[in-house]
N, C-alpha and C positions, 0 to 999 in steps of 0.2 A: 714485133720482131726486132726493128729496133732498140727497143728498151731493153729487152734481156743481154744483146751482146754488150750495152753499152755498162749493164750491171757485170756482166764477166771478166772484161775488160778491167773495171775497178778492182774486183776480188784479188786478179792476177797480178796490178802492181803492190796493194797491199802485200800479199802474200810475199810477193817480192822484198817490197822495205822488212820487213818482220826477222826474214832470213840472212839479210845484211847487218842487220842488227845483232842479231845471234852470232853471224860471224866476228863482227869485229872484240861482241864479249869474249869467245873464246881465244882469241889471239891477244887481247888485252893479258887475261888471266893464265896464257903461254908465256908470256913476256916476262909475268912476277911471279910465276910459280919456281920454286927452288929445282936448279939442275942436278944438286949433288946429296948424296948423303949427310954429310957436314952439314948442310944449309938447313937439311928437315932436322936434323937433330937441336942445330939451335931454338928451330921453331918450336919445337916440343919442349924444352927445358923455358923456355920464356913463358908458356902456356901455363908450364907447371908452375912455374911459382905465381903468376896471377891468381892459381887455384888456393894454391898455399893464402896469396894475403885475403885472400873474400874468404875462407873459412875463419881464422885467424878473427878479419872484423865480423863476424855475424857470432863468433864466440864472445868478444867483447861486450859484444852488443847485448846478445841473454844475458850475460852476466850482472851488467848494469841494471837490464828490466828484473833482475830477482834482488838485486839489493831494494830497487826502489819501491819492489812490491812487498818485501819485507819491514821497511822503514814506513812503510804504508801501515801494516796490520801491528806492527808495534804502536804506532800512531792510539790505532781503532781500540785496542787493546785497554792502552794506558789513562782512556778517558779525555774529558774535554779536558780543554786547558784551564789556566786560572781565570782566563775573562768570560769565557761561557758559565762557571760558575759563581761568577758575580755579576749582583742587580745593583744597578742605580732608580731610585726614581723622586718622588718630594710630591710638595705638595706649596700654595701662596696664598694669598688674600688682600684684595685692595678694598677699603672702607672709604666711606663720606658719612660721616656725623653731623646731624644737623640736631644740635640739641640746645636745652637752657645752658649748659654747662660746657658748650664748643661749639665752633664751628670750624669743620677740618676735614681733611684727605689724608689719608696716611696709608702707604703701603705694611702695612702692619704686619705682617708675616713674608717669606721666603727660607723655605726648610728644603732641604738635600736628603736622600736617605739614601745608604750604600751599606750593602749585604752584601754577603761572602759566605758560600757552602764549602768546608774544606772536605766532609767526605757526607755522604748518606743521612750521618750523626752527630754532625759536631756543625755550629753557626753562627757566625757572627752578625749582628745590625747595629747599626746607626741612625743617629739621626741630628745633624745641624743646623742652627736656626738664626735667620739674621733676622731680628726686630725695628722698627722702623727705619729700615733702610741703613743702621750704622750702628756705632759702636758707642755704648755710655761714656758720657762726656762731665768732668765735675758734678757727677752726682746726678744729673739731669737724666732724668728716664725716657723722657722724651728724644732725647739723641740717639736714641738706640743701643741694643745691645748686641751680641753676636753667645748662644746659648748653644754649649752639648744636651741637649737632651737625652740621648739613649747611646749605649755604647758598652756592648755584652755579648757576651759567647754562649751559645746556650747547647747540651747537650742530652741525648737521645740517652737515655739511661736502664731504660723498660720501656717494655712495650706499653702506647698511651702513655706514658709517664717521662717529665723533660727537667732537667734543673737548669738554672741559670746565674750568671755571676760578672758582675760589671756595672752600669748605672743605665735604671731602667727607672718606667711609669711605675708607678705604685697603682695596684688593682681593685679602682677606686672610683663609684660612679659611671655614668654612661661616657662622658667627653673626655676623660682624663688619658685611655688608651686608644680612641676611637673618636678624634676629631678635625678631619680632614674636612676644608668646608664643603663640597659637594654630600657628606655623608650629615649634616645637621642644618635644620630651620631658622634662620636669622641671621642678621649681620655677624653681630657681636655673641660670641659664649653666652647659655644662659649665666644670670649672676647668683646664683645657689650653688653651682658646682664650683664658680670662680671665690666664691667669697666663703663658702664653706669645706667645701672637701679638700684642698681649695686645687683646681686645675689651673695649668698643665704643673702636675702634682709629680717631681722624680727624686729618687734615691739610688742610693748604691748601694749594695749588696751583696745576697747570695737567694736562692729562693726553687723551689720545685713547682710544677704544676703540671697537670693530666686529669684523665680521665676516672671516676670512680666507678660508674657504671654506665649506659649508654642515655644520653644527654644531659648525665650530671657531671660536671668541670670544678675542680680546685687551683686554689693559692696559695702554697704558706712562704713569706718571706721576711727573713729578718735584714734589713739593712739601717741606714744611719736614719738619725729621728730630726725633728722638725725642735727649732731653736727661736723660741718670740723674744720679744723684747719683753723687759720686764718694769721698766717706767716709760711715761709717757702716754699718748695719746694712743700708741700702737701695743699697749702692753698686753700681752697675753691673744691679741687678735692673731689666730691660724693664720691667715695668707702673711703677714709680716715674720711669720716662725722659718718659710722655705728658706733654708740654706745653697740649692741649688746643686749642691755638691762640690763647691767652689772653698777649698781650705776648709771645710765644714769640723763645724766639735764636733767627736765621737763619743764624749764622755757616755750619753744616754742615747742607747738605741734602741729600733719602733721595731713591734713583731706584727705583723697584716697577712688575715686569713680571709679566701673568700671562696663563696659556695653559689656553683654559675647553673641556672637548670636551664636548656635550651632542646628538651624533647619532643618541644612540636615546630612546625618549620613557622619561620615570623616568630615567634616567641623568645622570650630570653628575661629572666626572672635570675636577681641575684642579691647576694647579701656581704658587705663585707665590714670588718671587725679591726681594729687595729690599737694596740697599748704602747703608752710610752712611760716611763716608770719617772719622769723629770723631761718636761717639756720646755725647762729653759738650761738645758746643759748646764747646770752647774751655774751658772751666770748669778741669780738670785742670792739674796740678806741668806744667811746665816738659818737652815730650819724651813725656811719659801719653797724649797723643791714643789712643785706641781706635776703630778703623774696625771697623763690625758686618757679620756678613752674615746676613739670614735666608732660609731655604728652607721651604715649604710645600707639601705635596701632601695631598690629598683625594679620598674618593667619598663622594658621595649614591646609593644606590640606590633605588627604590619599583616593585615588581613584585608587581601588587594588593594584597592585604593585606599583603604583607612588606615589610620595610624596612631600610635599613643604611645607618649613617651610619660611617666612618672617618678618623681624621685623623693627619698627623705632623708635626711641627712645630722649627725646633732655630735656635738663635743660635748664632752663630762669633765672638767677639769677640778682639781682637790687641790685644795690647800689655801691659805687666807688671801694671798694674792691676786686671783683670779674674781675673787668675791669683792675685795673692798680696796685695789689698789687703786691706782690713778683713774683706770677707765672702766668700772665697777660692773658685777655681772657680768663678766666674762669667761665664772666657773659654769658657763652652760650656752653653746651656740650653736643657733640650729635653722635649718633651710629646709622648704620641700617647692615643688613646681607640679605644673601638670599639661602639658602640651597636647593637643586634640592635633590632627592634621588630616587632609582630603587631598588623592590626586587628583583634580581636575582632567586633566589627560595626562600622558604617559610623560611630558615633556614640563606640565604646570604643575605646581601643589600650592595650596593655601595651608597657613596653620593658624592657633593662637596660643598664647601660652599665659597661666598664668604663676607669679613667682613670690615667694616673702623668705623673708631671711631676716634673722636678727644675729649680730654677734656681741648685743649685751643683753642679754635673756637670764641670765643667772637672780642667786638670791639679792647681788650686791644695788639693783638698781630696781628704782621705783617709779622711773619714767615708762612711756610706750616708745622702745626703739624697735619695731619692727621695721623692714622696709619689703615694699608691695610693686611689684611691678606687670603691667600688664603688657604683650606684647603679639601684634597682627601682622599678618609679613605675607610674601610670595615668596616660592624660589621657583625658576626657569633653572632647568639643562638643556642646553643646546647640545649638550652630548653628556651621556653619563658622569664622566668624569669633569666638567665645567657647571661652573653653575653661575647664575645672576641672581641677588635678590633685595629685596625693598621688603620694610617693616617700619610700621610707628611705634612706639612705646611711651608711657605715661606711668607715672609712679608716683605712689603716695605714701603717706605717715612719716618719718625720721626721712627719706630723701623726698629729692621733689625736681625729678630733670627728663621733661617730657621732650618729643621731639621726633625726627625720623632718620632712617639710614638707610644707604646703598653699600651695596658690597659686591662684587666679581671674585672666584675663587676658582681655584684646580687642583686637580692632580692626576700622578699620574706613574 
């Protein structure tokens, strides 16, 4: 009984403060509420134009979000920009030669490559390449050099079908367009492609290539021709002819067709041809003109872990020079190779390769100049695009510089 009144007792002062409280808000709100007409009509005109500036800024406001939504879908519209459609990327190689003939380290390659799509159809690439770490020094090749390799616009002209125009590879053997080192077996290039066809093999031009039917591919391109010496010990030798494209004679230039079959997957079977009507620009005695031909055929194989690469390769040169001049038998120079290879596991391969080249093979000599080289190696990727690898090599007949290499490469 107690407790109930002492609960009533509380409700009744509450109840109490609550209504004290309410009084003194309405006597507050007596105090500032406007006595006259005058007072309320200020109050309304003040009101009104608050109204006025919050319409005013939320008008702004849309306005702004439909420019920026506008300046948005012209954006989306008008396509990427210029750096979305341009690639960079390259590709290195560090070597150790332990051979008869050296002993060394040499950062032997660092190449950049930078493409540029300007529309759907039209394309530019590059490609720059700095050789042992600098730039040639008094003739010394060992100082290095700094080389444009590629640098062309190439256009979408028919459906499968592209022309191009600028200085590119000539299409030419397996390594010559396609020699990144994680994508080939050994330290160093084989030396049939190097010494015969001869890679990294580039010209300037003009040239088409596409599709003929499904997994047959062509080339036809005429650009500048290849310039040998024509005395001395390097005369008439293909890898001494590369002008490079550096202030190159145009007196005589080279027309290269090639016929690529790649209908089954792993396979790739090709043939390429190429004439030059005067292999030493004009430079040559009086009547010496020598017109070259070269012939080229290949397979790639990769049938899961197995591999085979094959190549043959051979110059035709006309005219007395080539035959009987200073370095005789030179009117015929010819390379093939044959490379076996196993992947171990997905990350190891083993290969062998074996190679001969001769570039005095012609009628003018009667010595045995072939040269023989036999070559066993690993390569490691520690990621697709890196590789590590070790290989011996041993060589006989006309050379003789056995020995072993390391090499590290990328790309990417």
């Amino acid at each position: 009984m107690k407790q109930k009144q002492s609960k009533g007792k509380t409700l009744v002062k509450i109840m109490g403060g609550v209504g004290l409280t309410l009084a003194s808000a309405l006597s507050a709100q007596a105090a500032t509420a406007p006595k006259t007409m005058e007072e309320m009509w200020e109050i309304i005109q003040t009101q009104q134009k608050e109204l006025e500036q919050l319409k005013a800024q939320q008008k702004n406001t849309e306005q702004r979000v439909e420019v920026t939504s506008e300046a948005v879908e012209q954006q989306a519209a008008s396509g990427p920009s210029w750096a979305d459609k341009t690639r960079v990327g390259g590709y290195g190689e560090l070597h150790y030669n332990n051979l008869d003939s050296k002993n060394e380290i040499d950062l032997h390659r660092f190449v950049v490559f930078l493409g540029h799509e300007f529309s759907d159809r039209v394309r530019f690439f590059s490609e720059l390449e700095v050789e042992h770490t600098g730039v040639e020094n008094d003739g010394d090749p060992l100082a290095g050099e700094v080389e444009l390799e590629q640098a062309f616009v190439e256009f979408d002209f028919a459906d499968k079908h592209t022309a191009r125009a600028g200085l590119f590879l000539v299409p030419a053997g397996i390594i010559n367009e396609t020699h990144e080192p994680p994508t080939f077996y050994g330290v160093e290039r084989n030396p049939v492609e190097t010494n015969i066809i001869p890679a990294t093999w580039w010209e300037a031009g003009a040239g088409v290539s596409g599709e003929l039917a499904p997994g047959w591919g062509y080339n036809l391109d005429l650009t500048s021709g290849l310039e040998t010496p024509t005395t001395g010990s390097s005369a008439y030798k293909i890898r001494n002819g590369r002008q490079k494209v550096s202030q190159a004679k145009a007196n005589d230039s080279a027309l290269t067709g090639r016929i690529k079959w790649a209908g089954l997957p792993g396979v790739e079977l090709a043939a390429t041809a190429q004439y030059q009507s005067d292999l030493t620009q004009g430079t040559g005695a009086a009547g010496t003109a020598s017109s070259a031909t070269l012939f080229e055929t290949h397979a790639v194989l990769s049938r899961g872990p197995v591999g085979l690469r094959a190549l043959y390769a051979t110059w035709s040169l006309d005219g007395t020079g080539p035959a009987s001049g200073a370095s005789p038998g030179r009117d015929k120079q010819f390379g093939w190779f044959i490379e076996p290879s196993y992947k171990l596991t997905s990350k190891l391969g083993a290969f062998a390769r074996y190679n001969v080249w001769d570039n005095n093979a012609g009628s003018g000599s009667t010595a045995d100049t072939k040269n023989k080289q036999m070559d066993l190696g690993l390569n490691y990727w520690p990621h697709e695009d890196v590789v590590l690898k070790f290989d011996v090599q041993k060589q006989s007949g006309a050379a003789n510089d056995d020995g072993f290499n390391l090499g590290v490469g990328y790309q990417f």
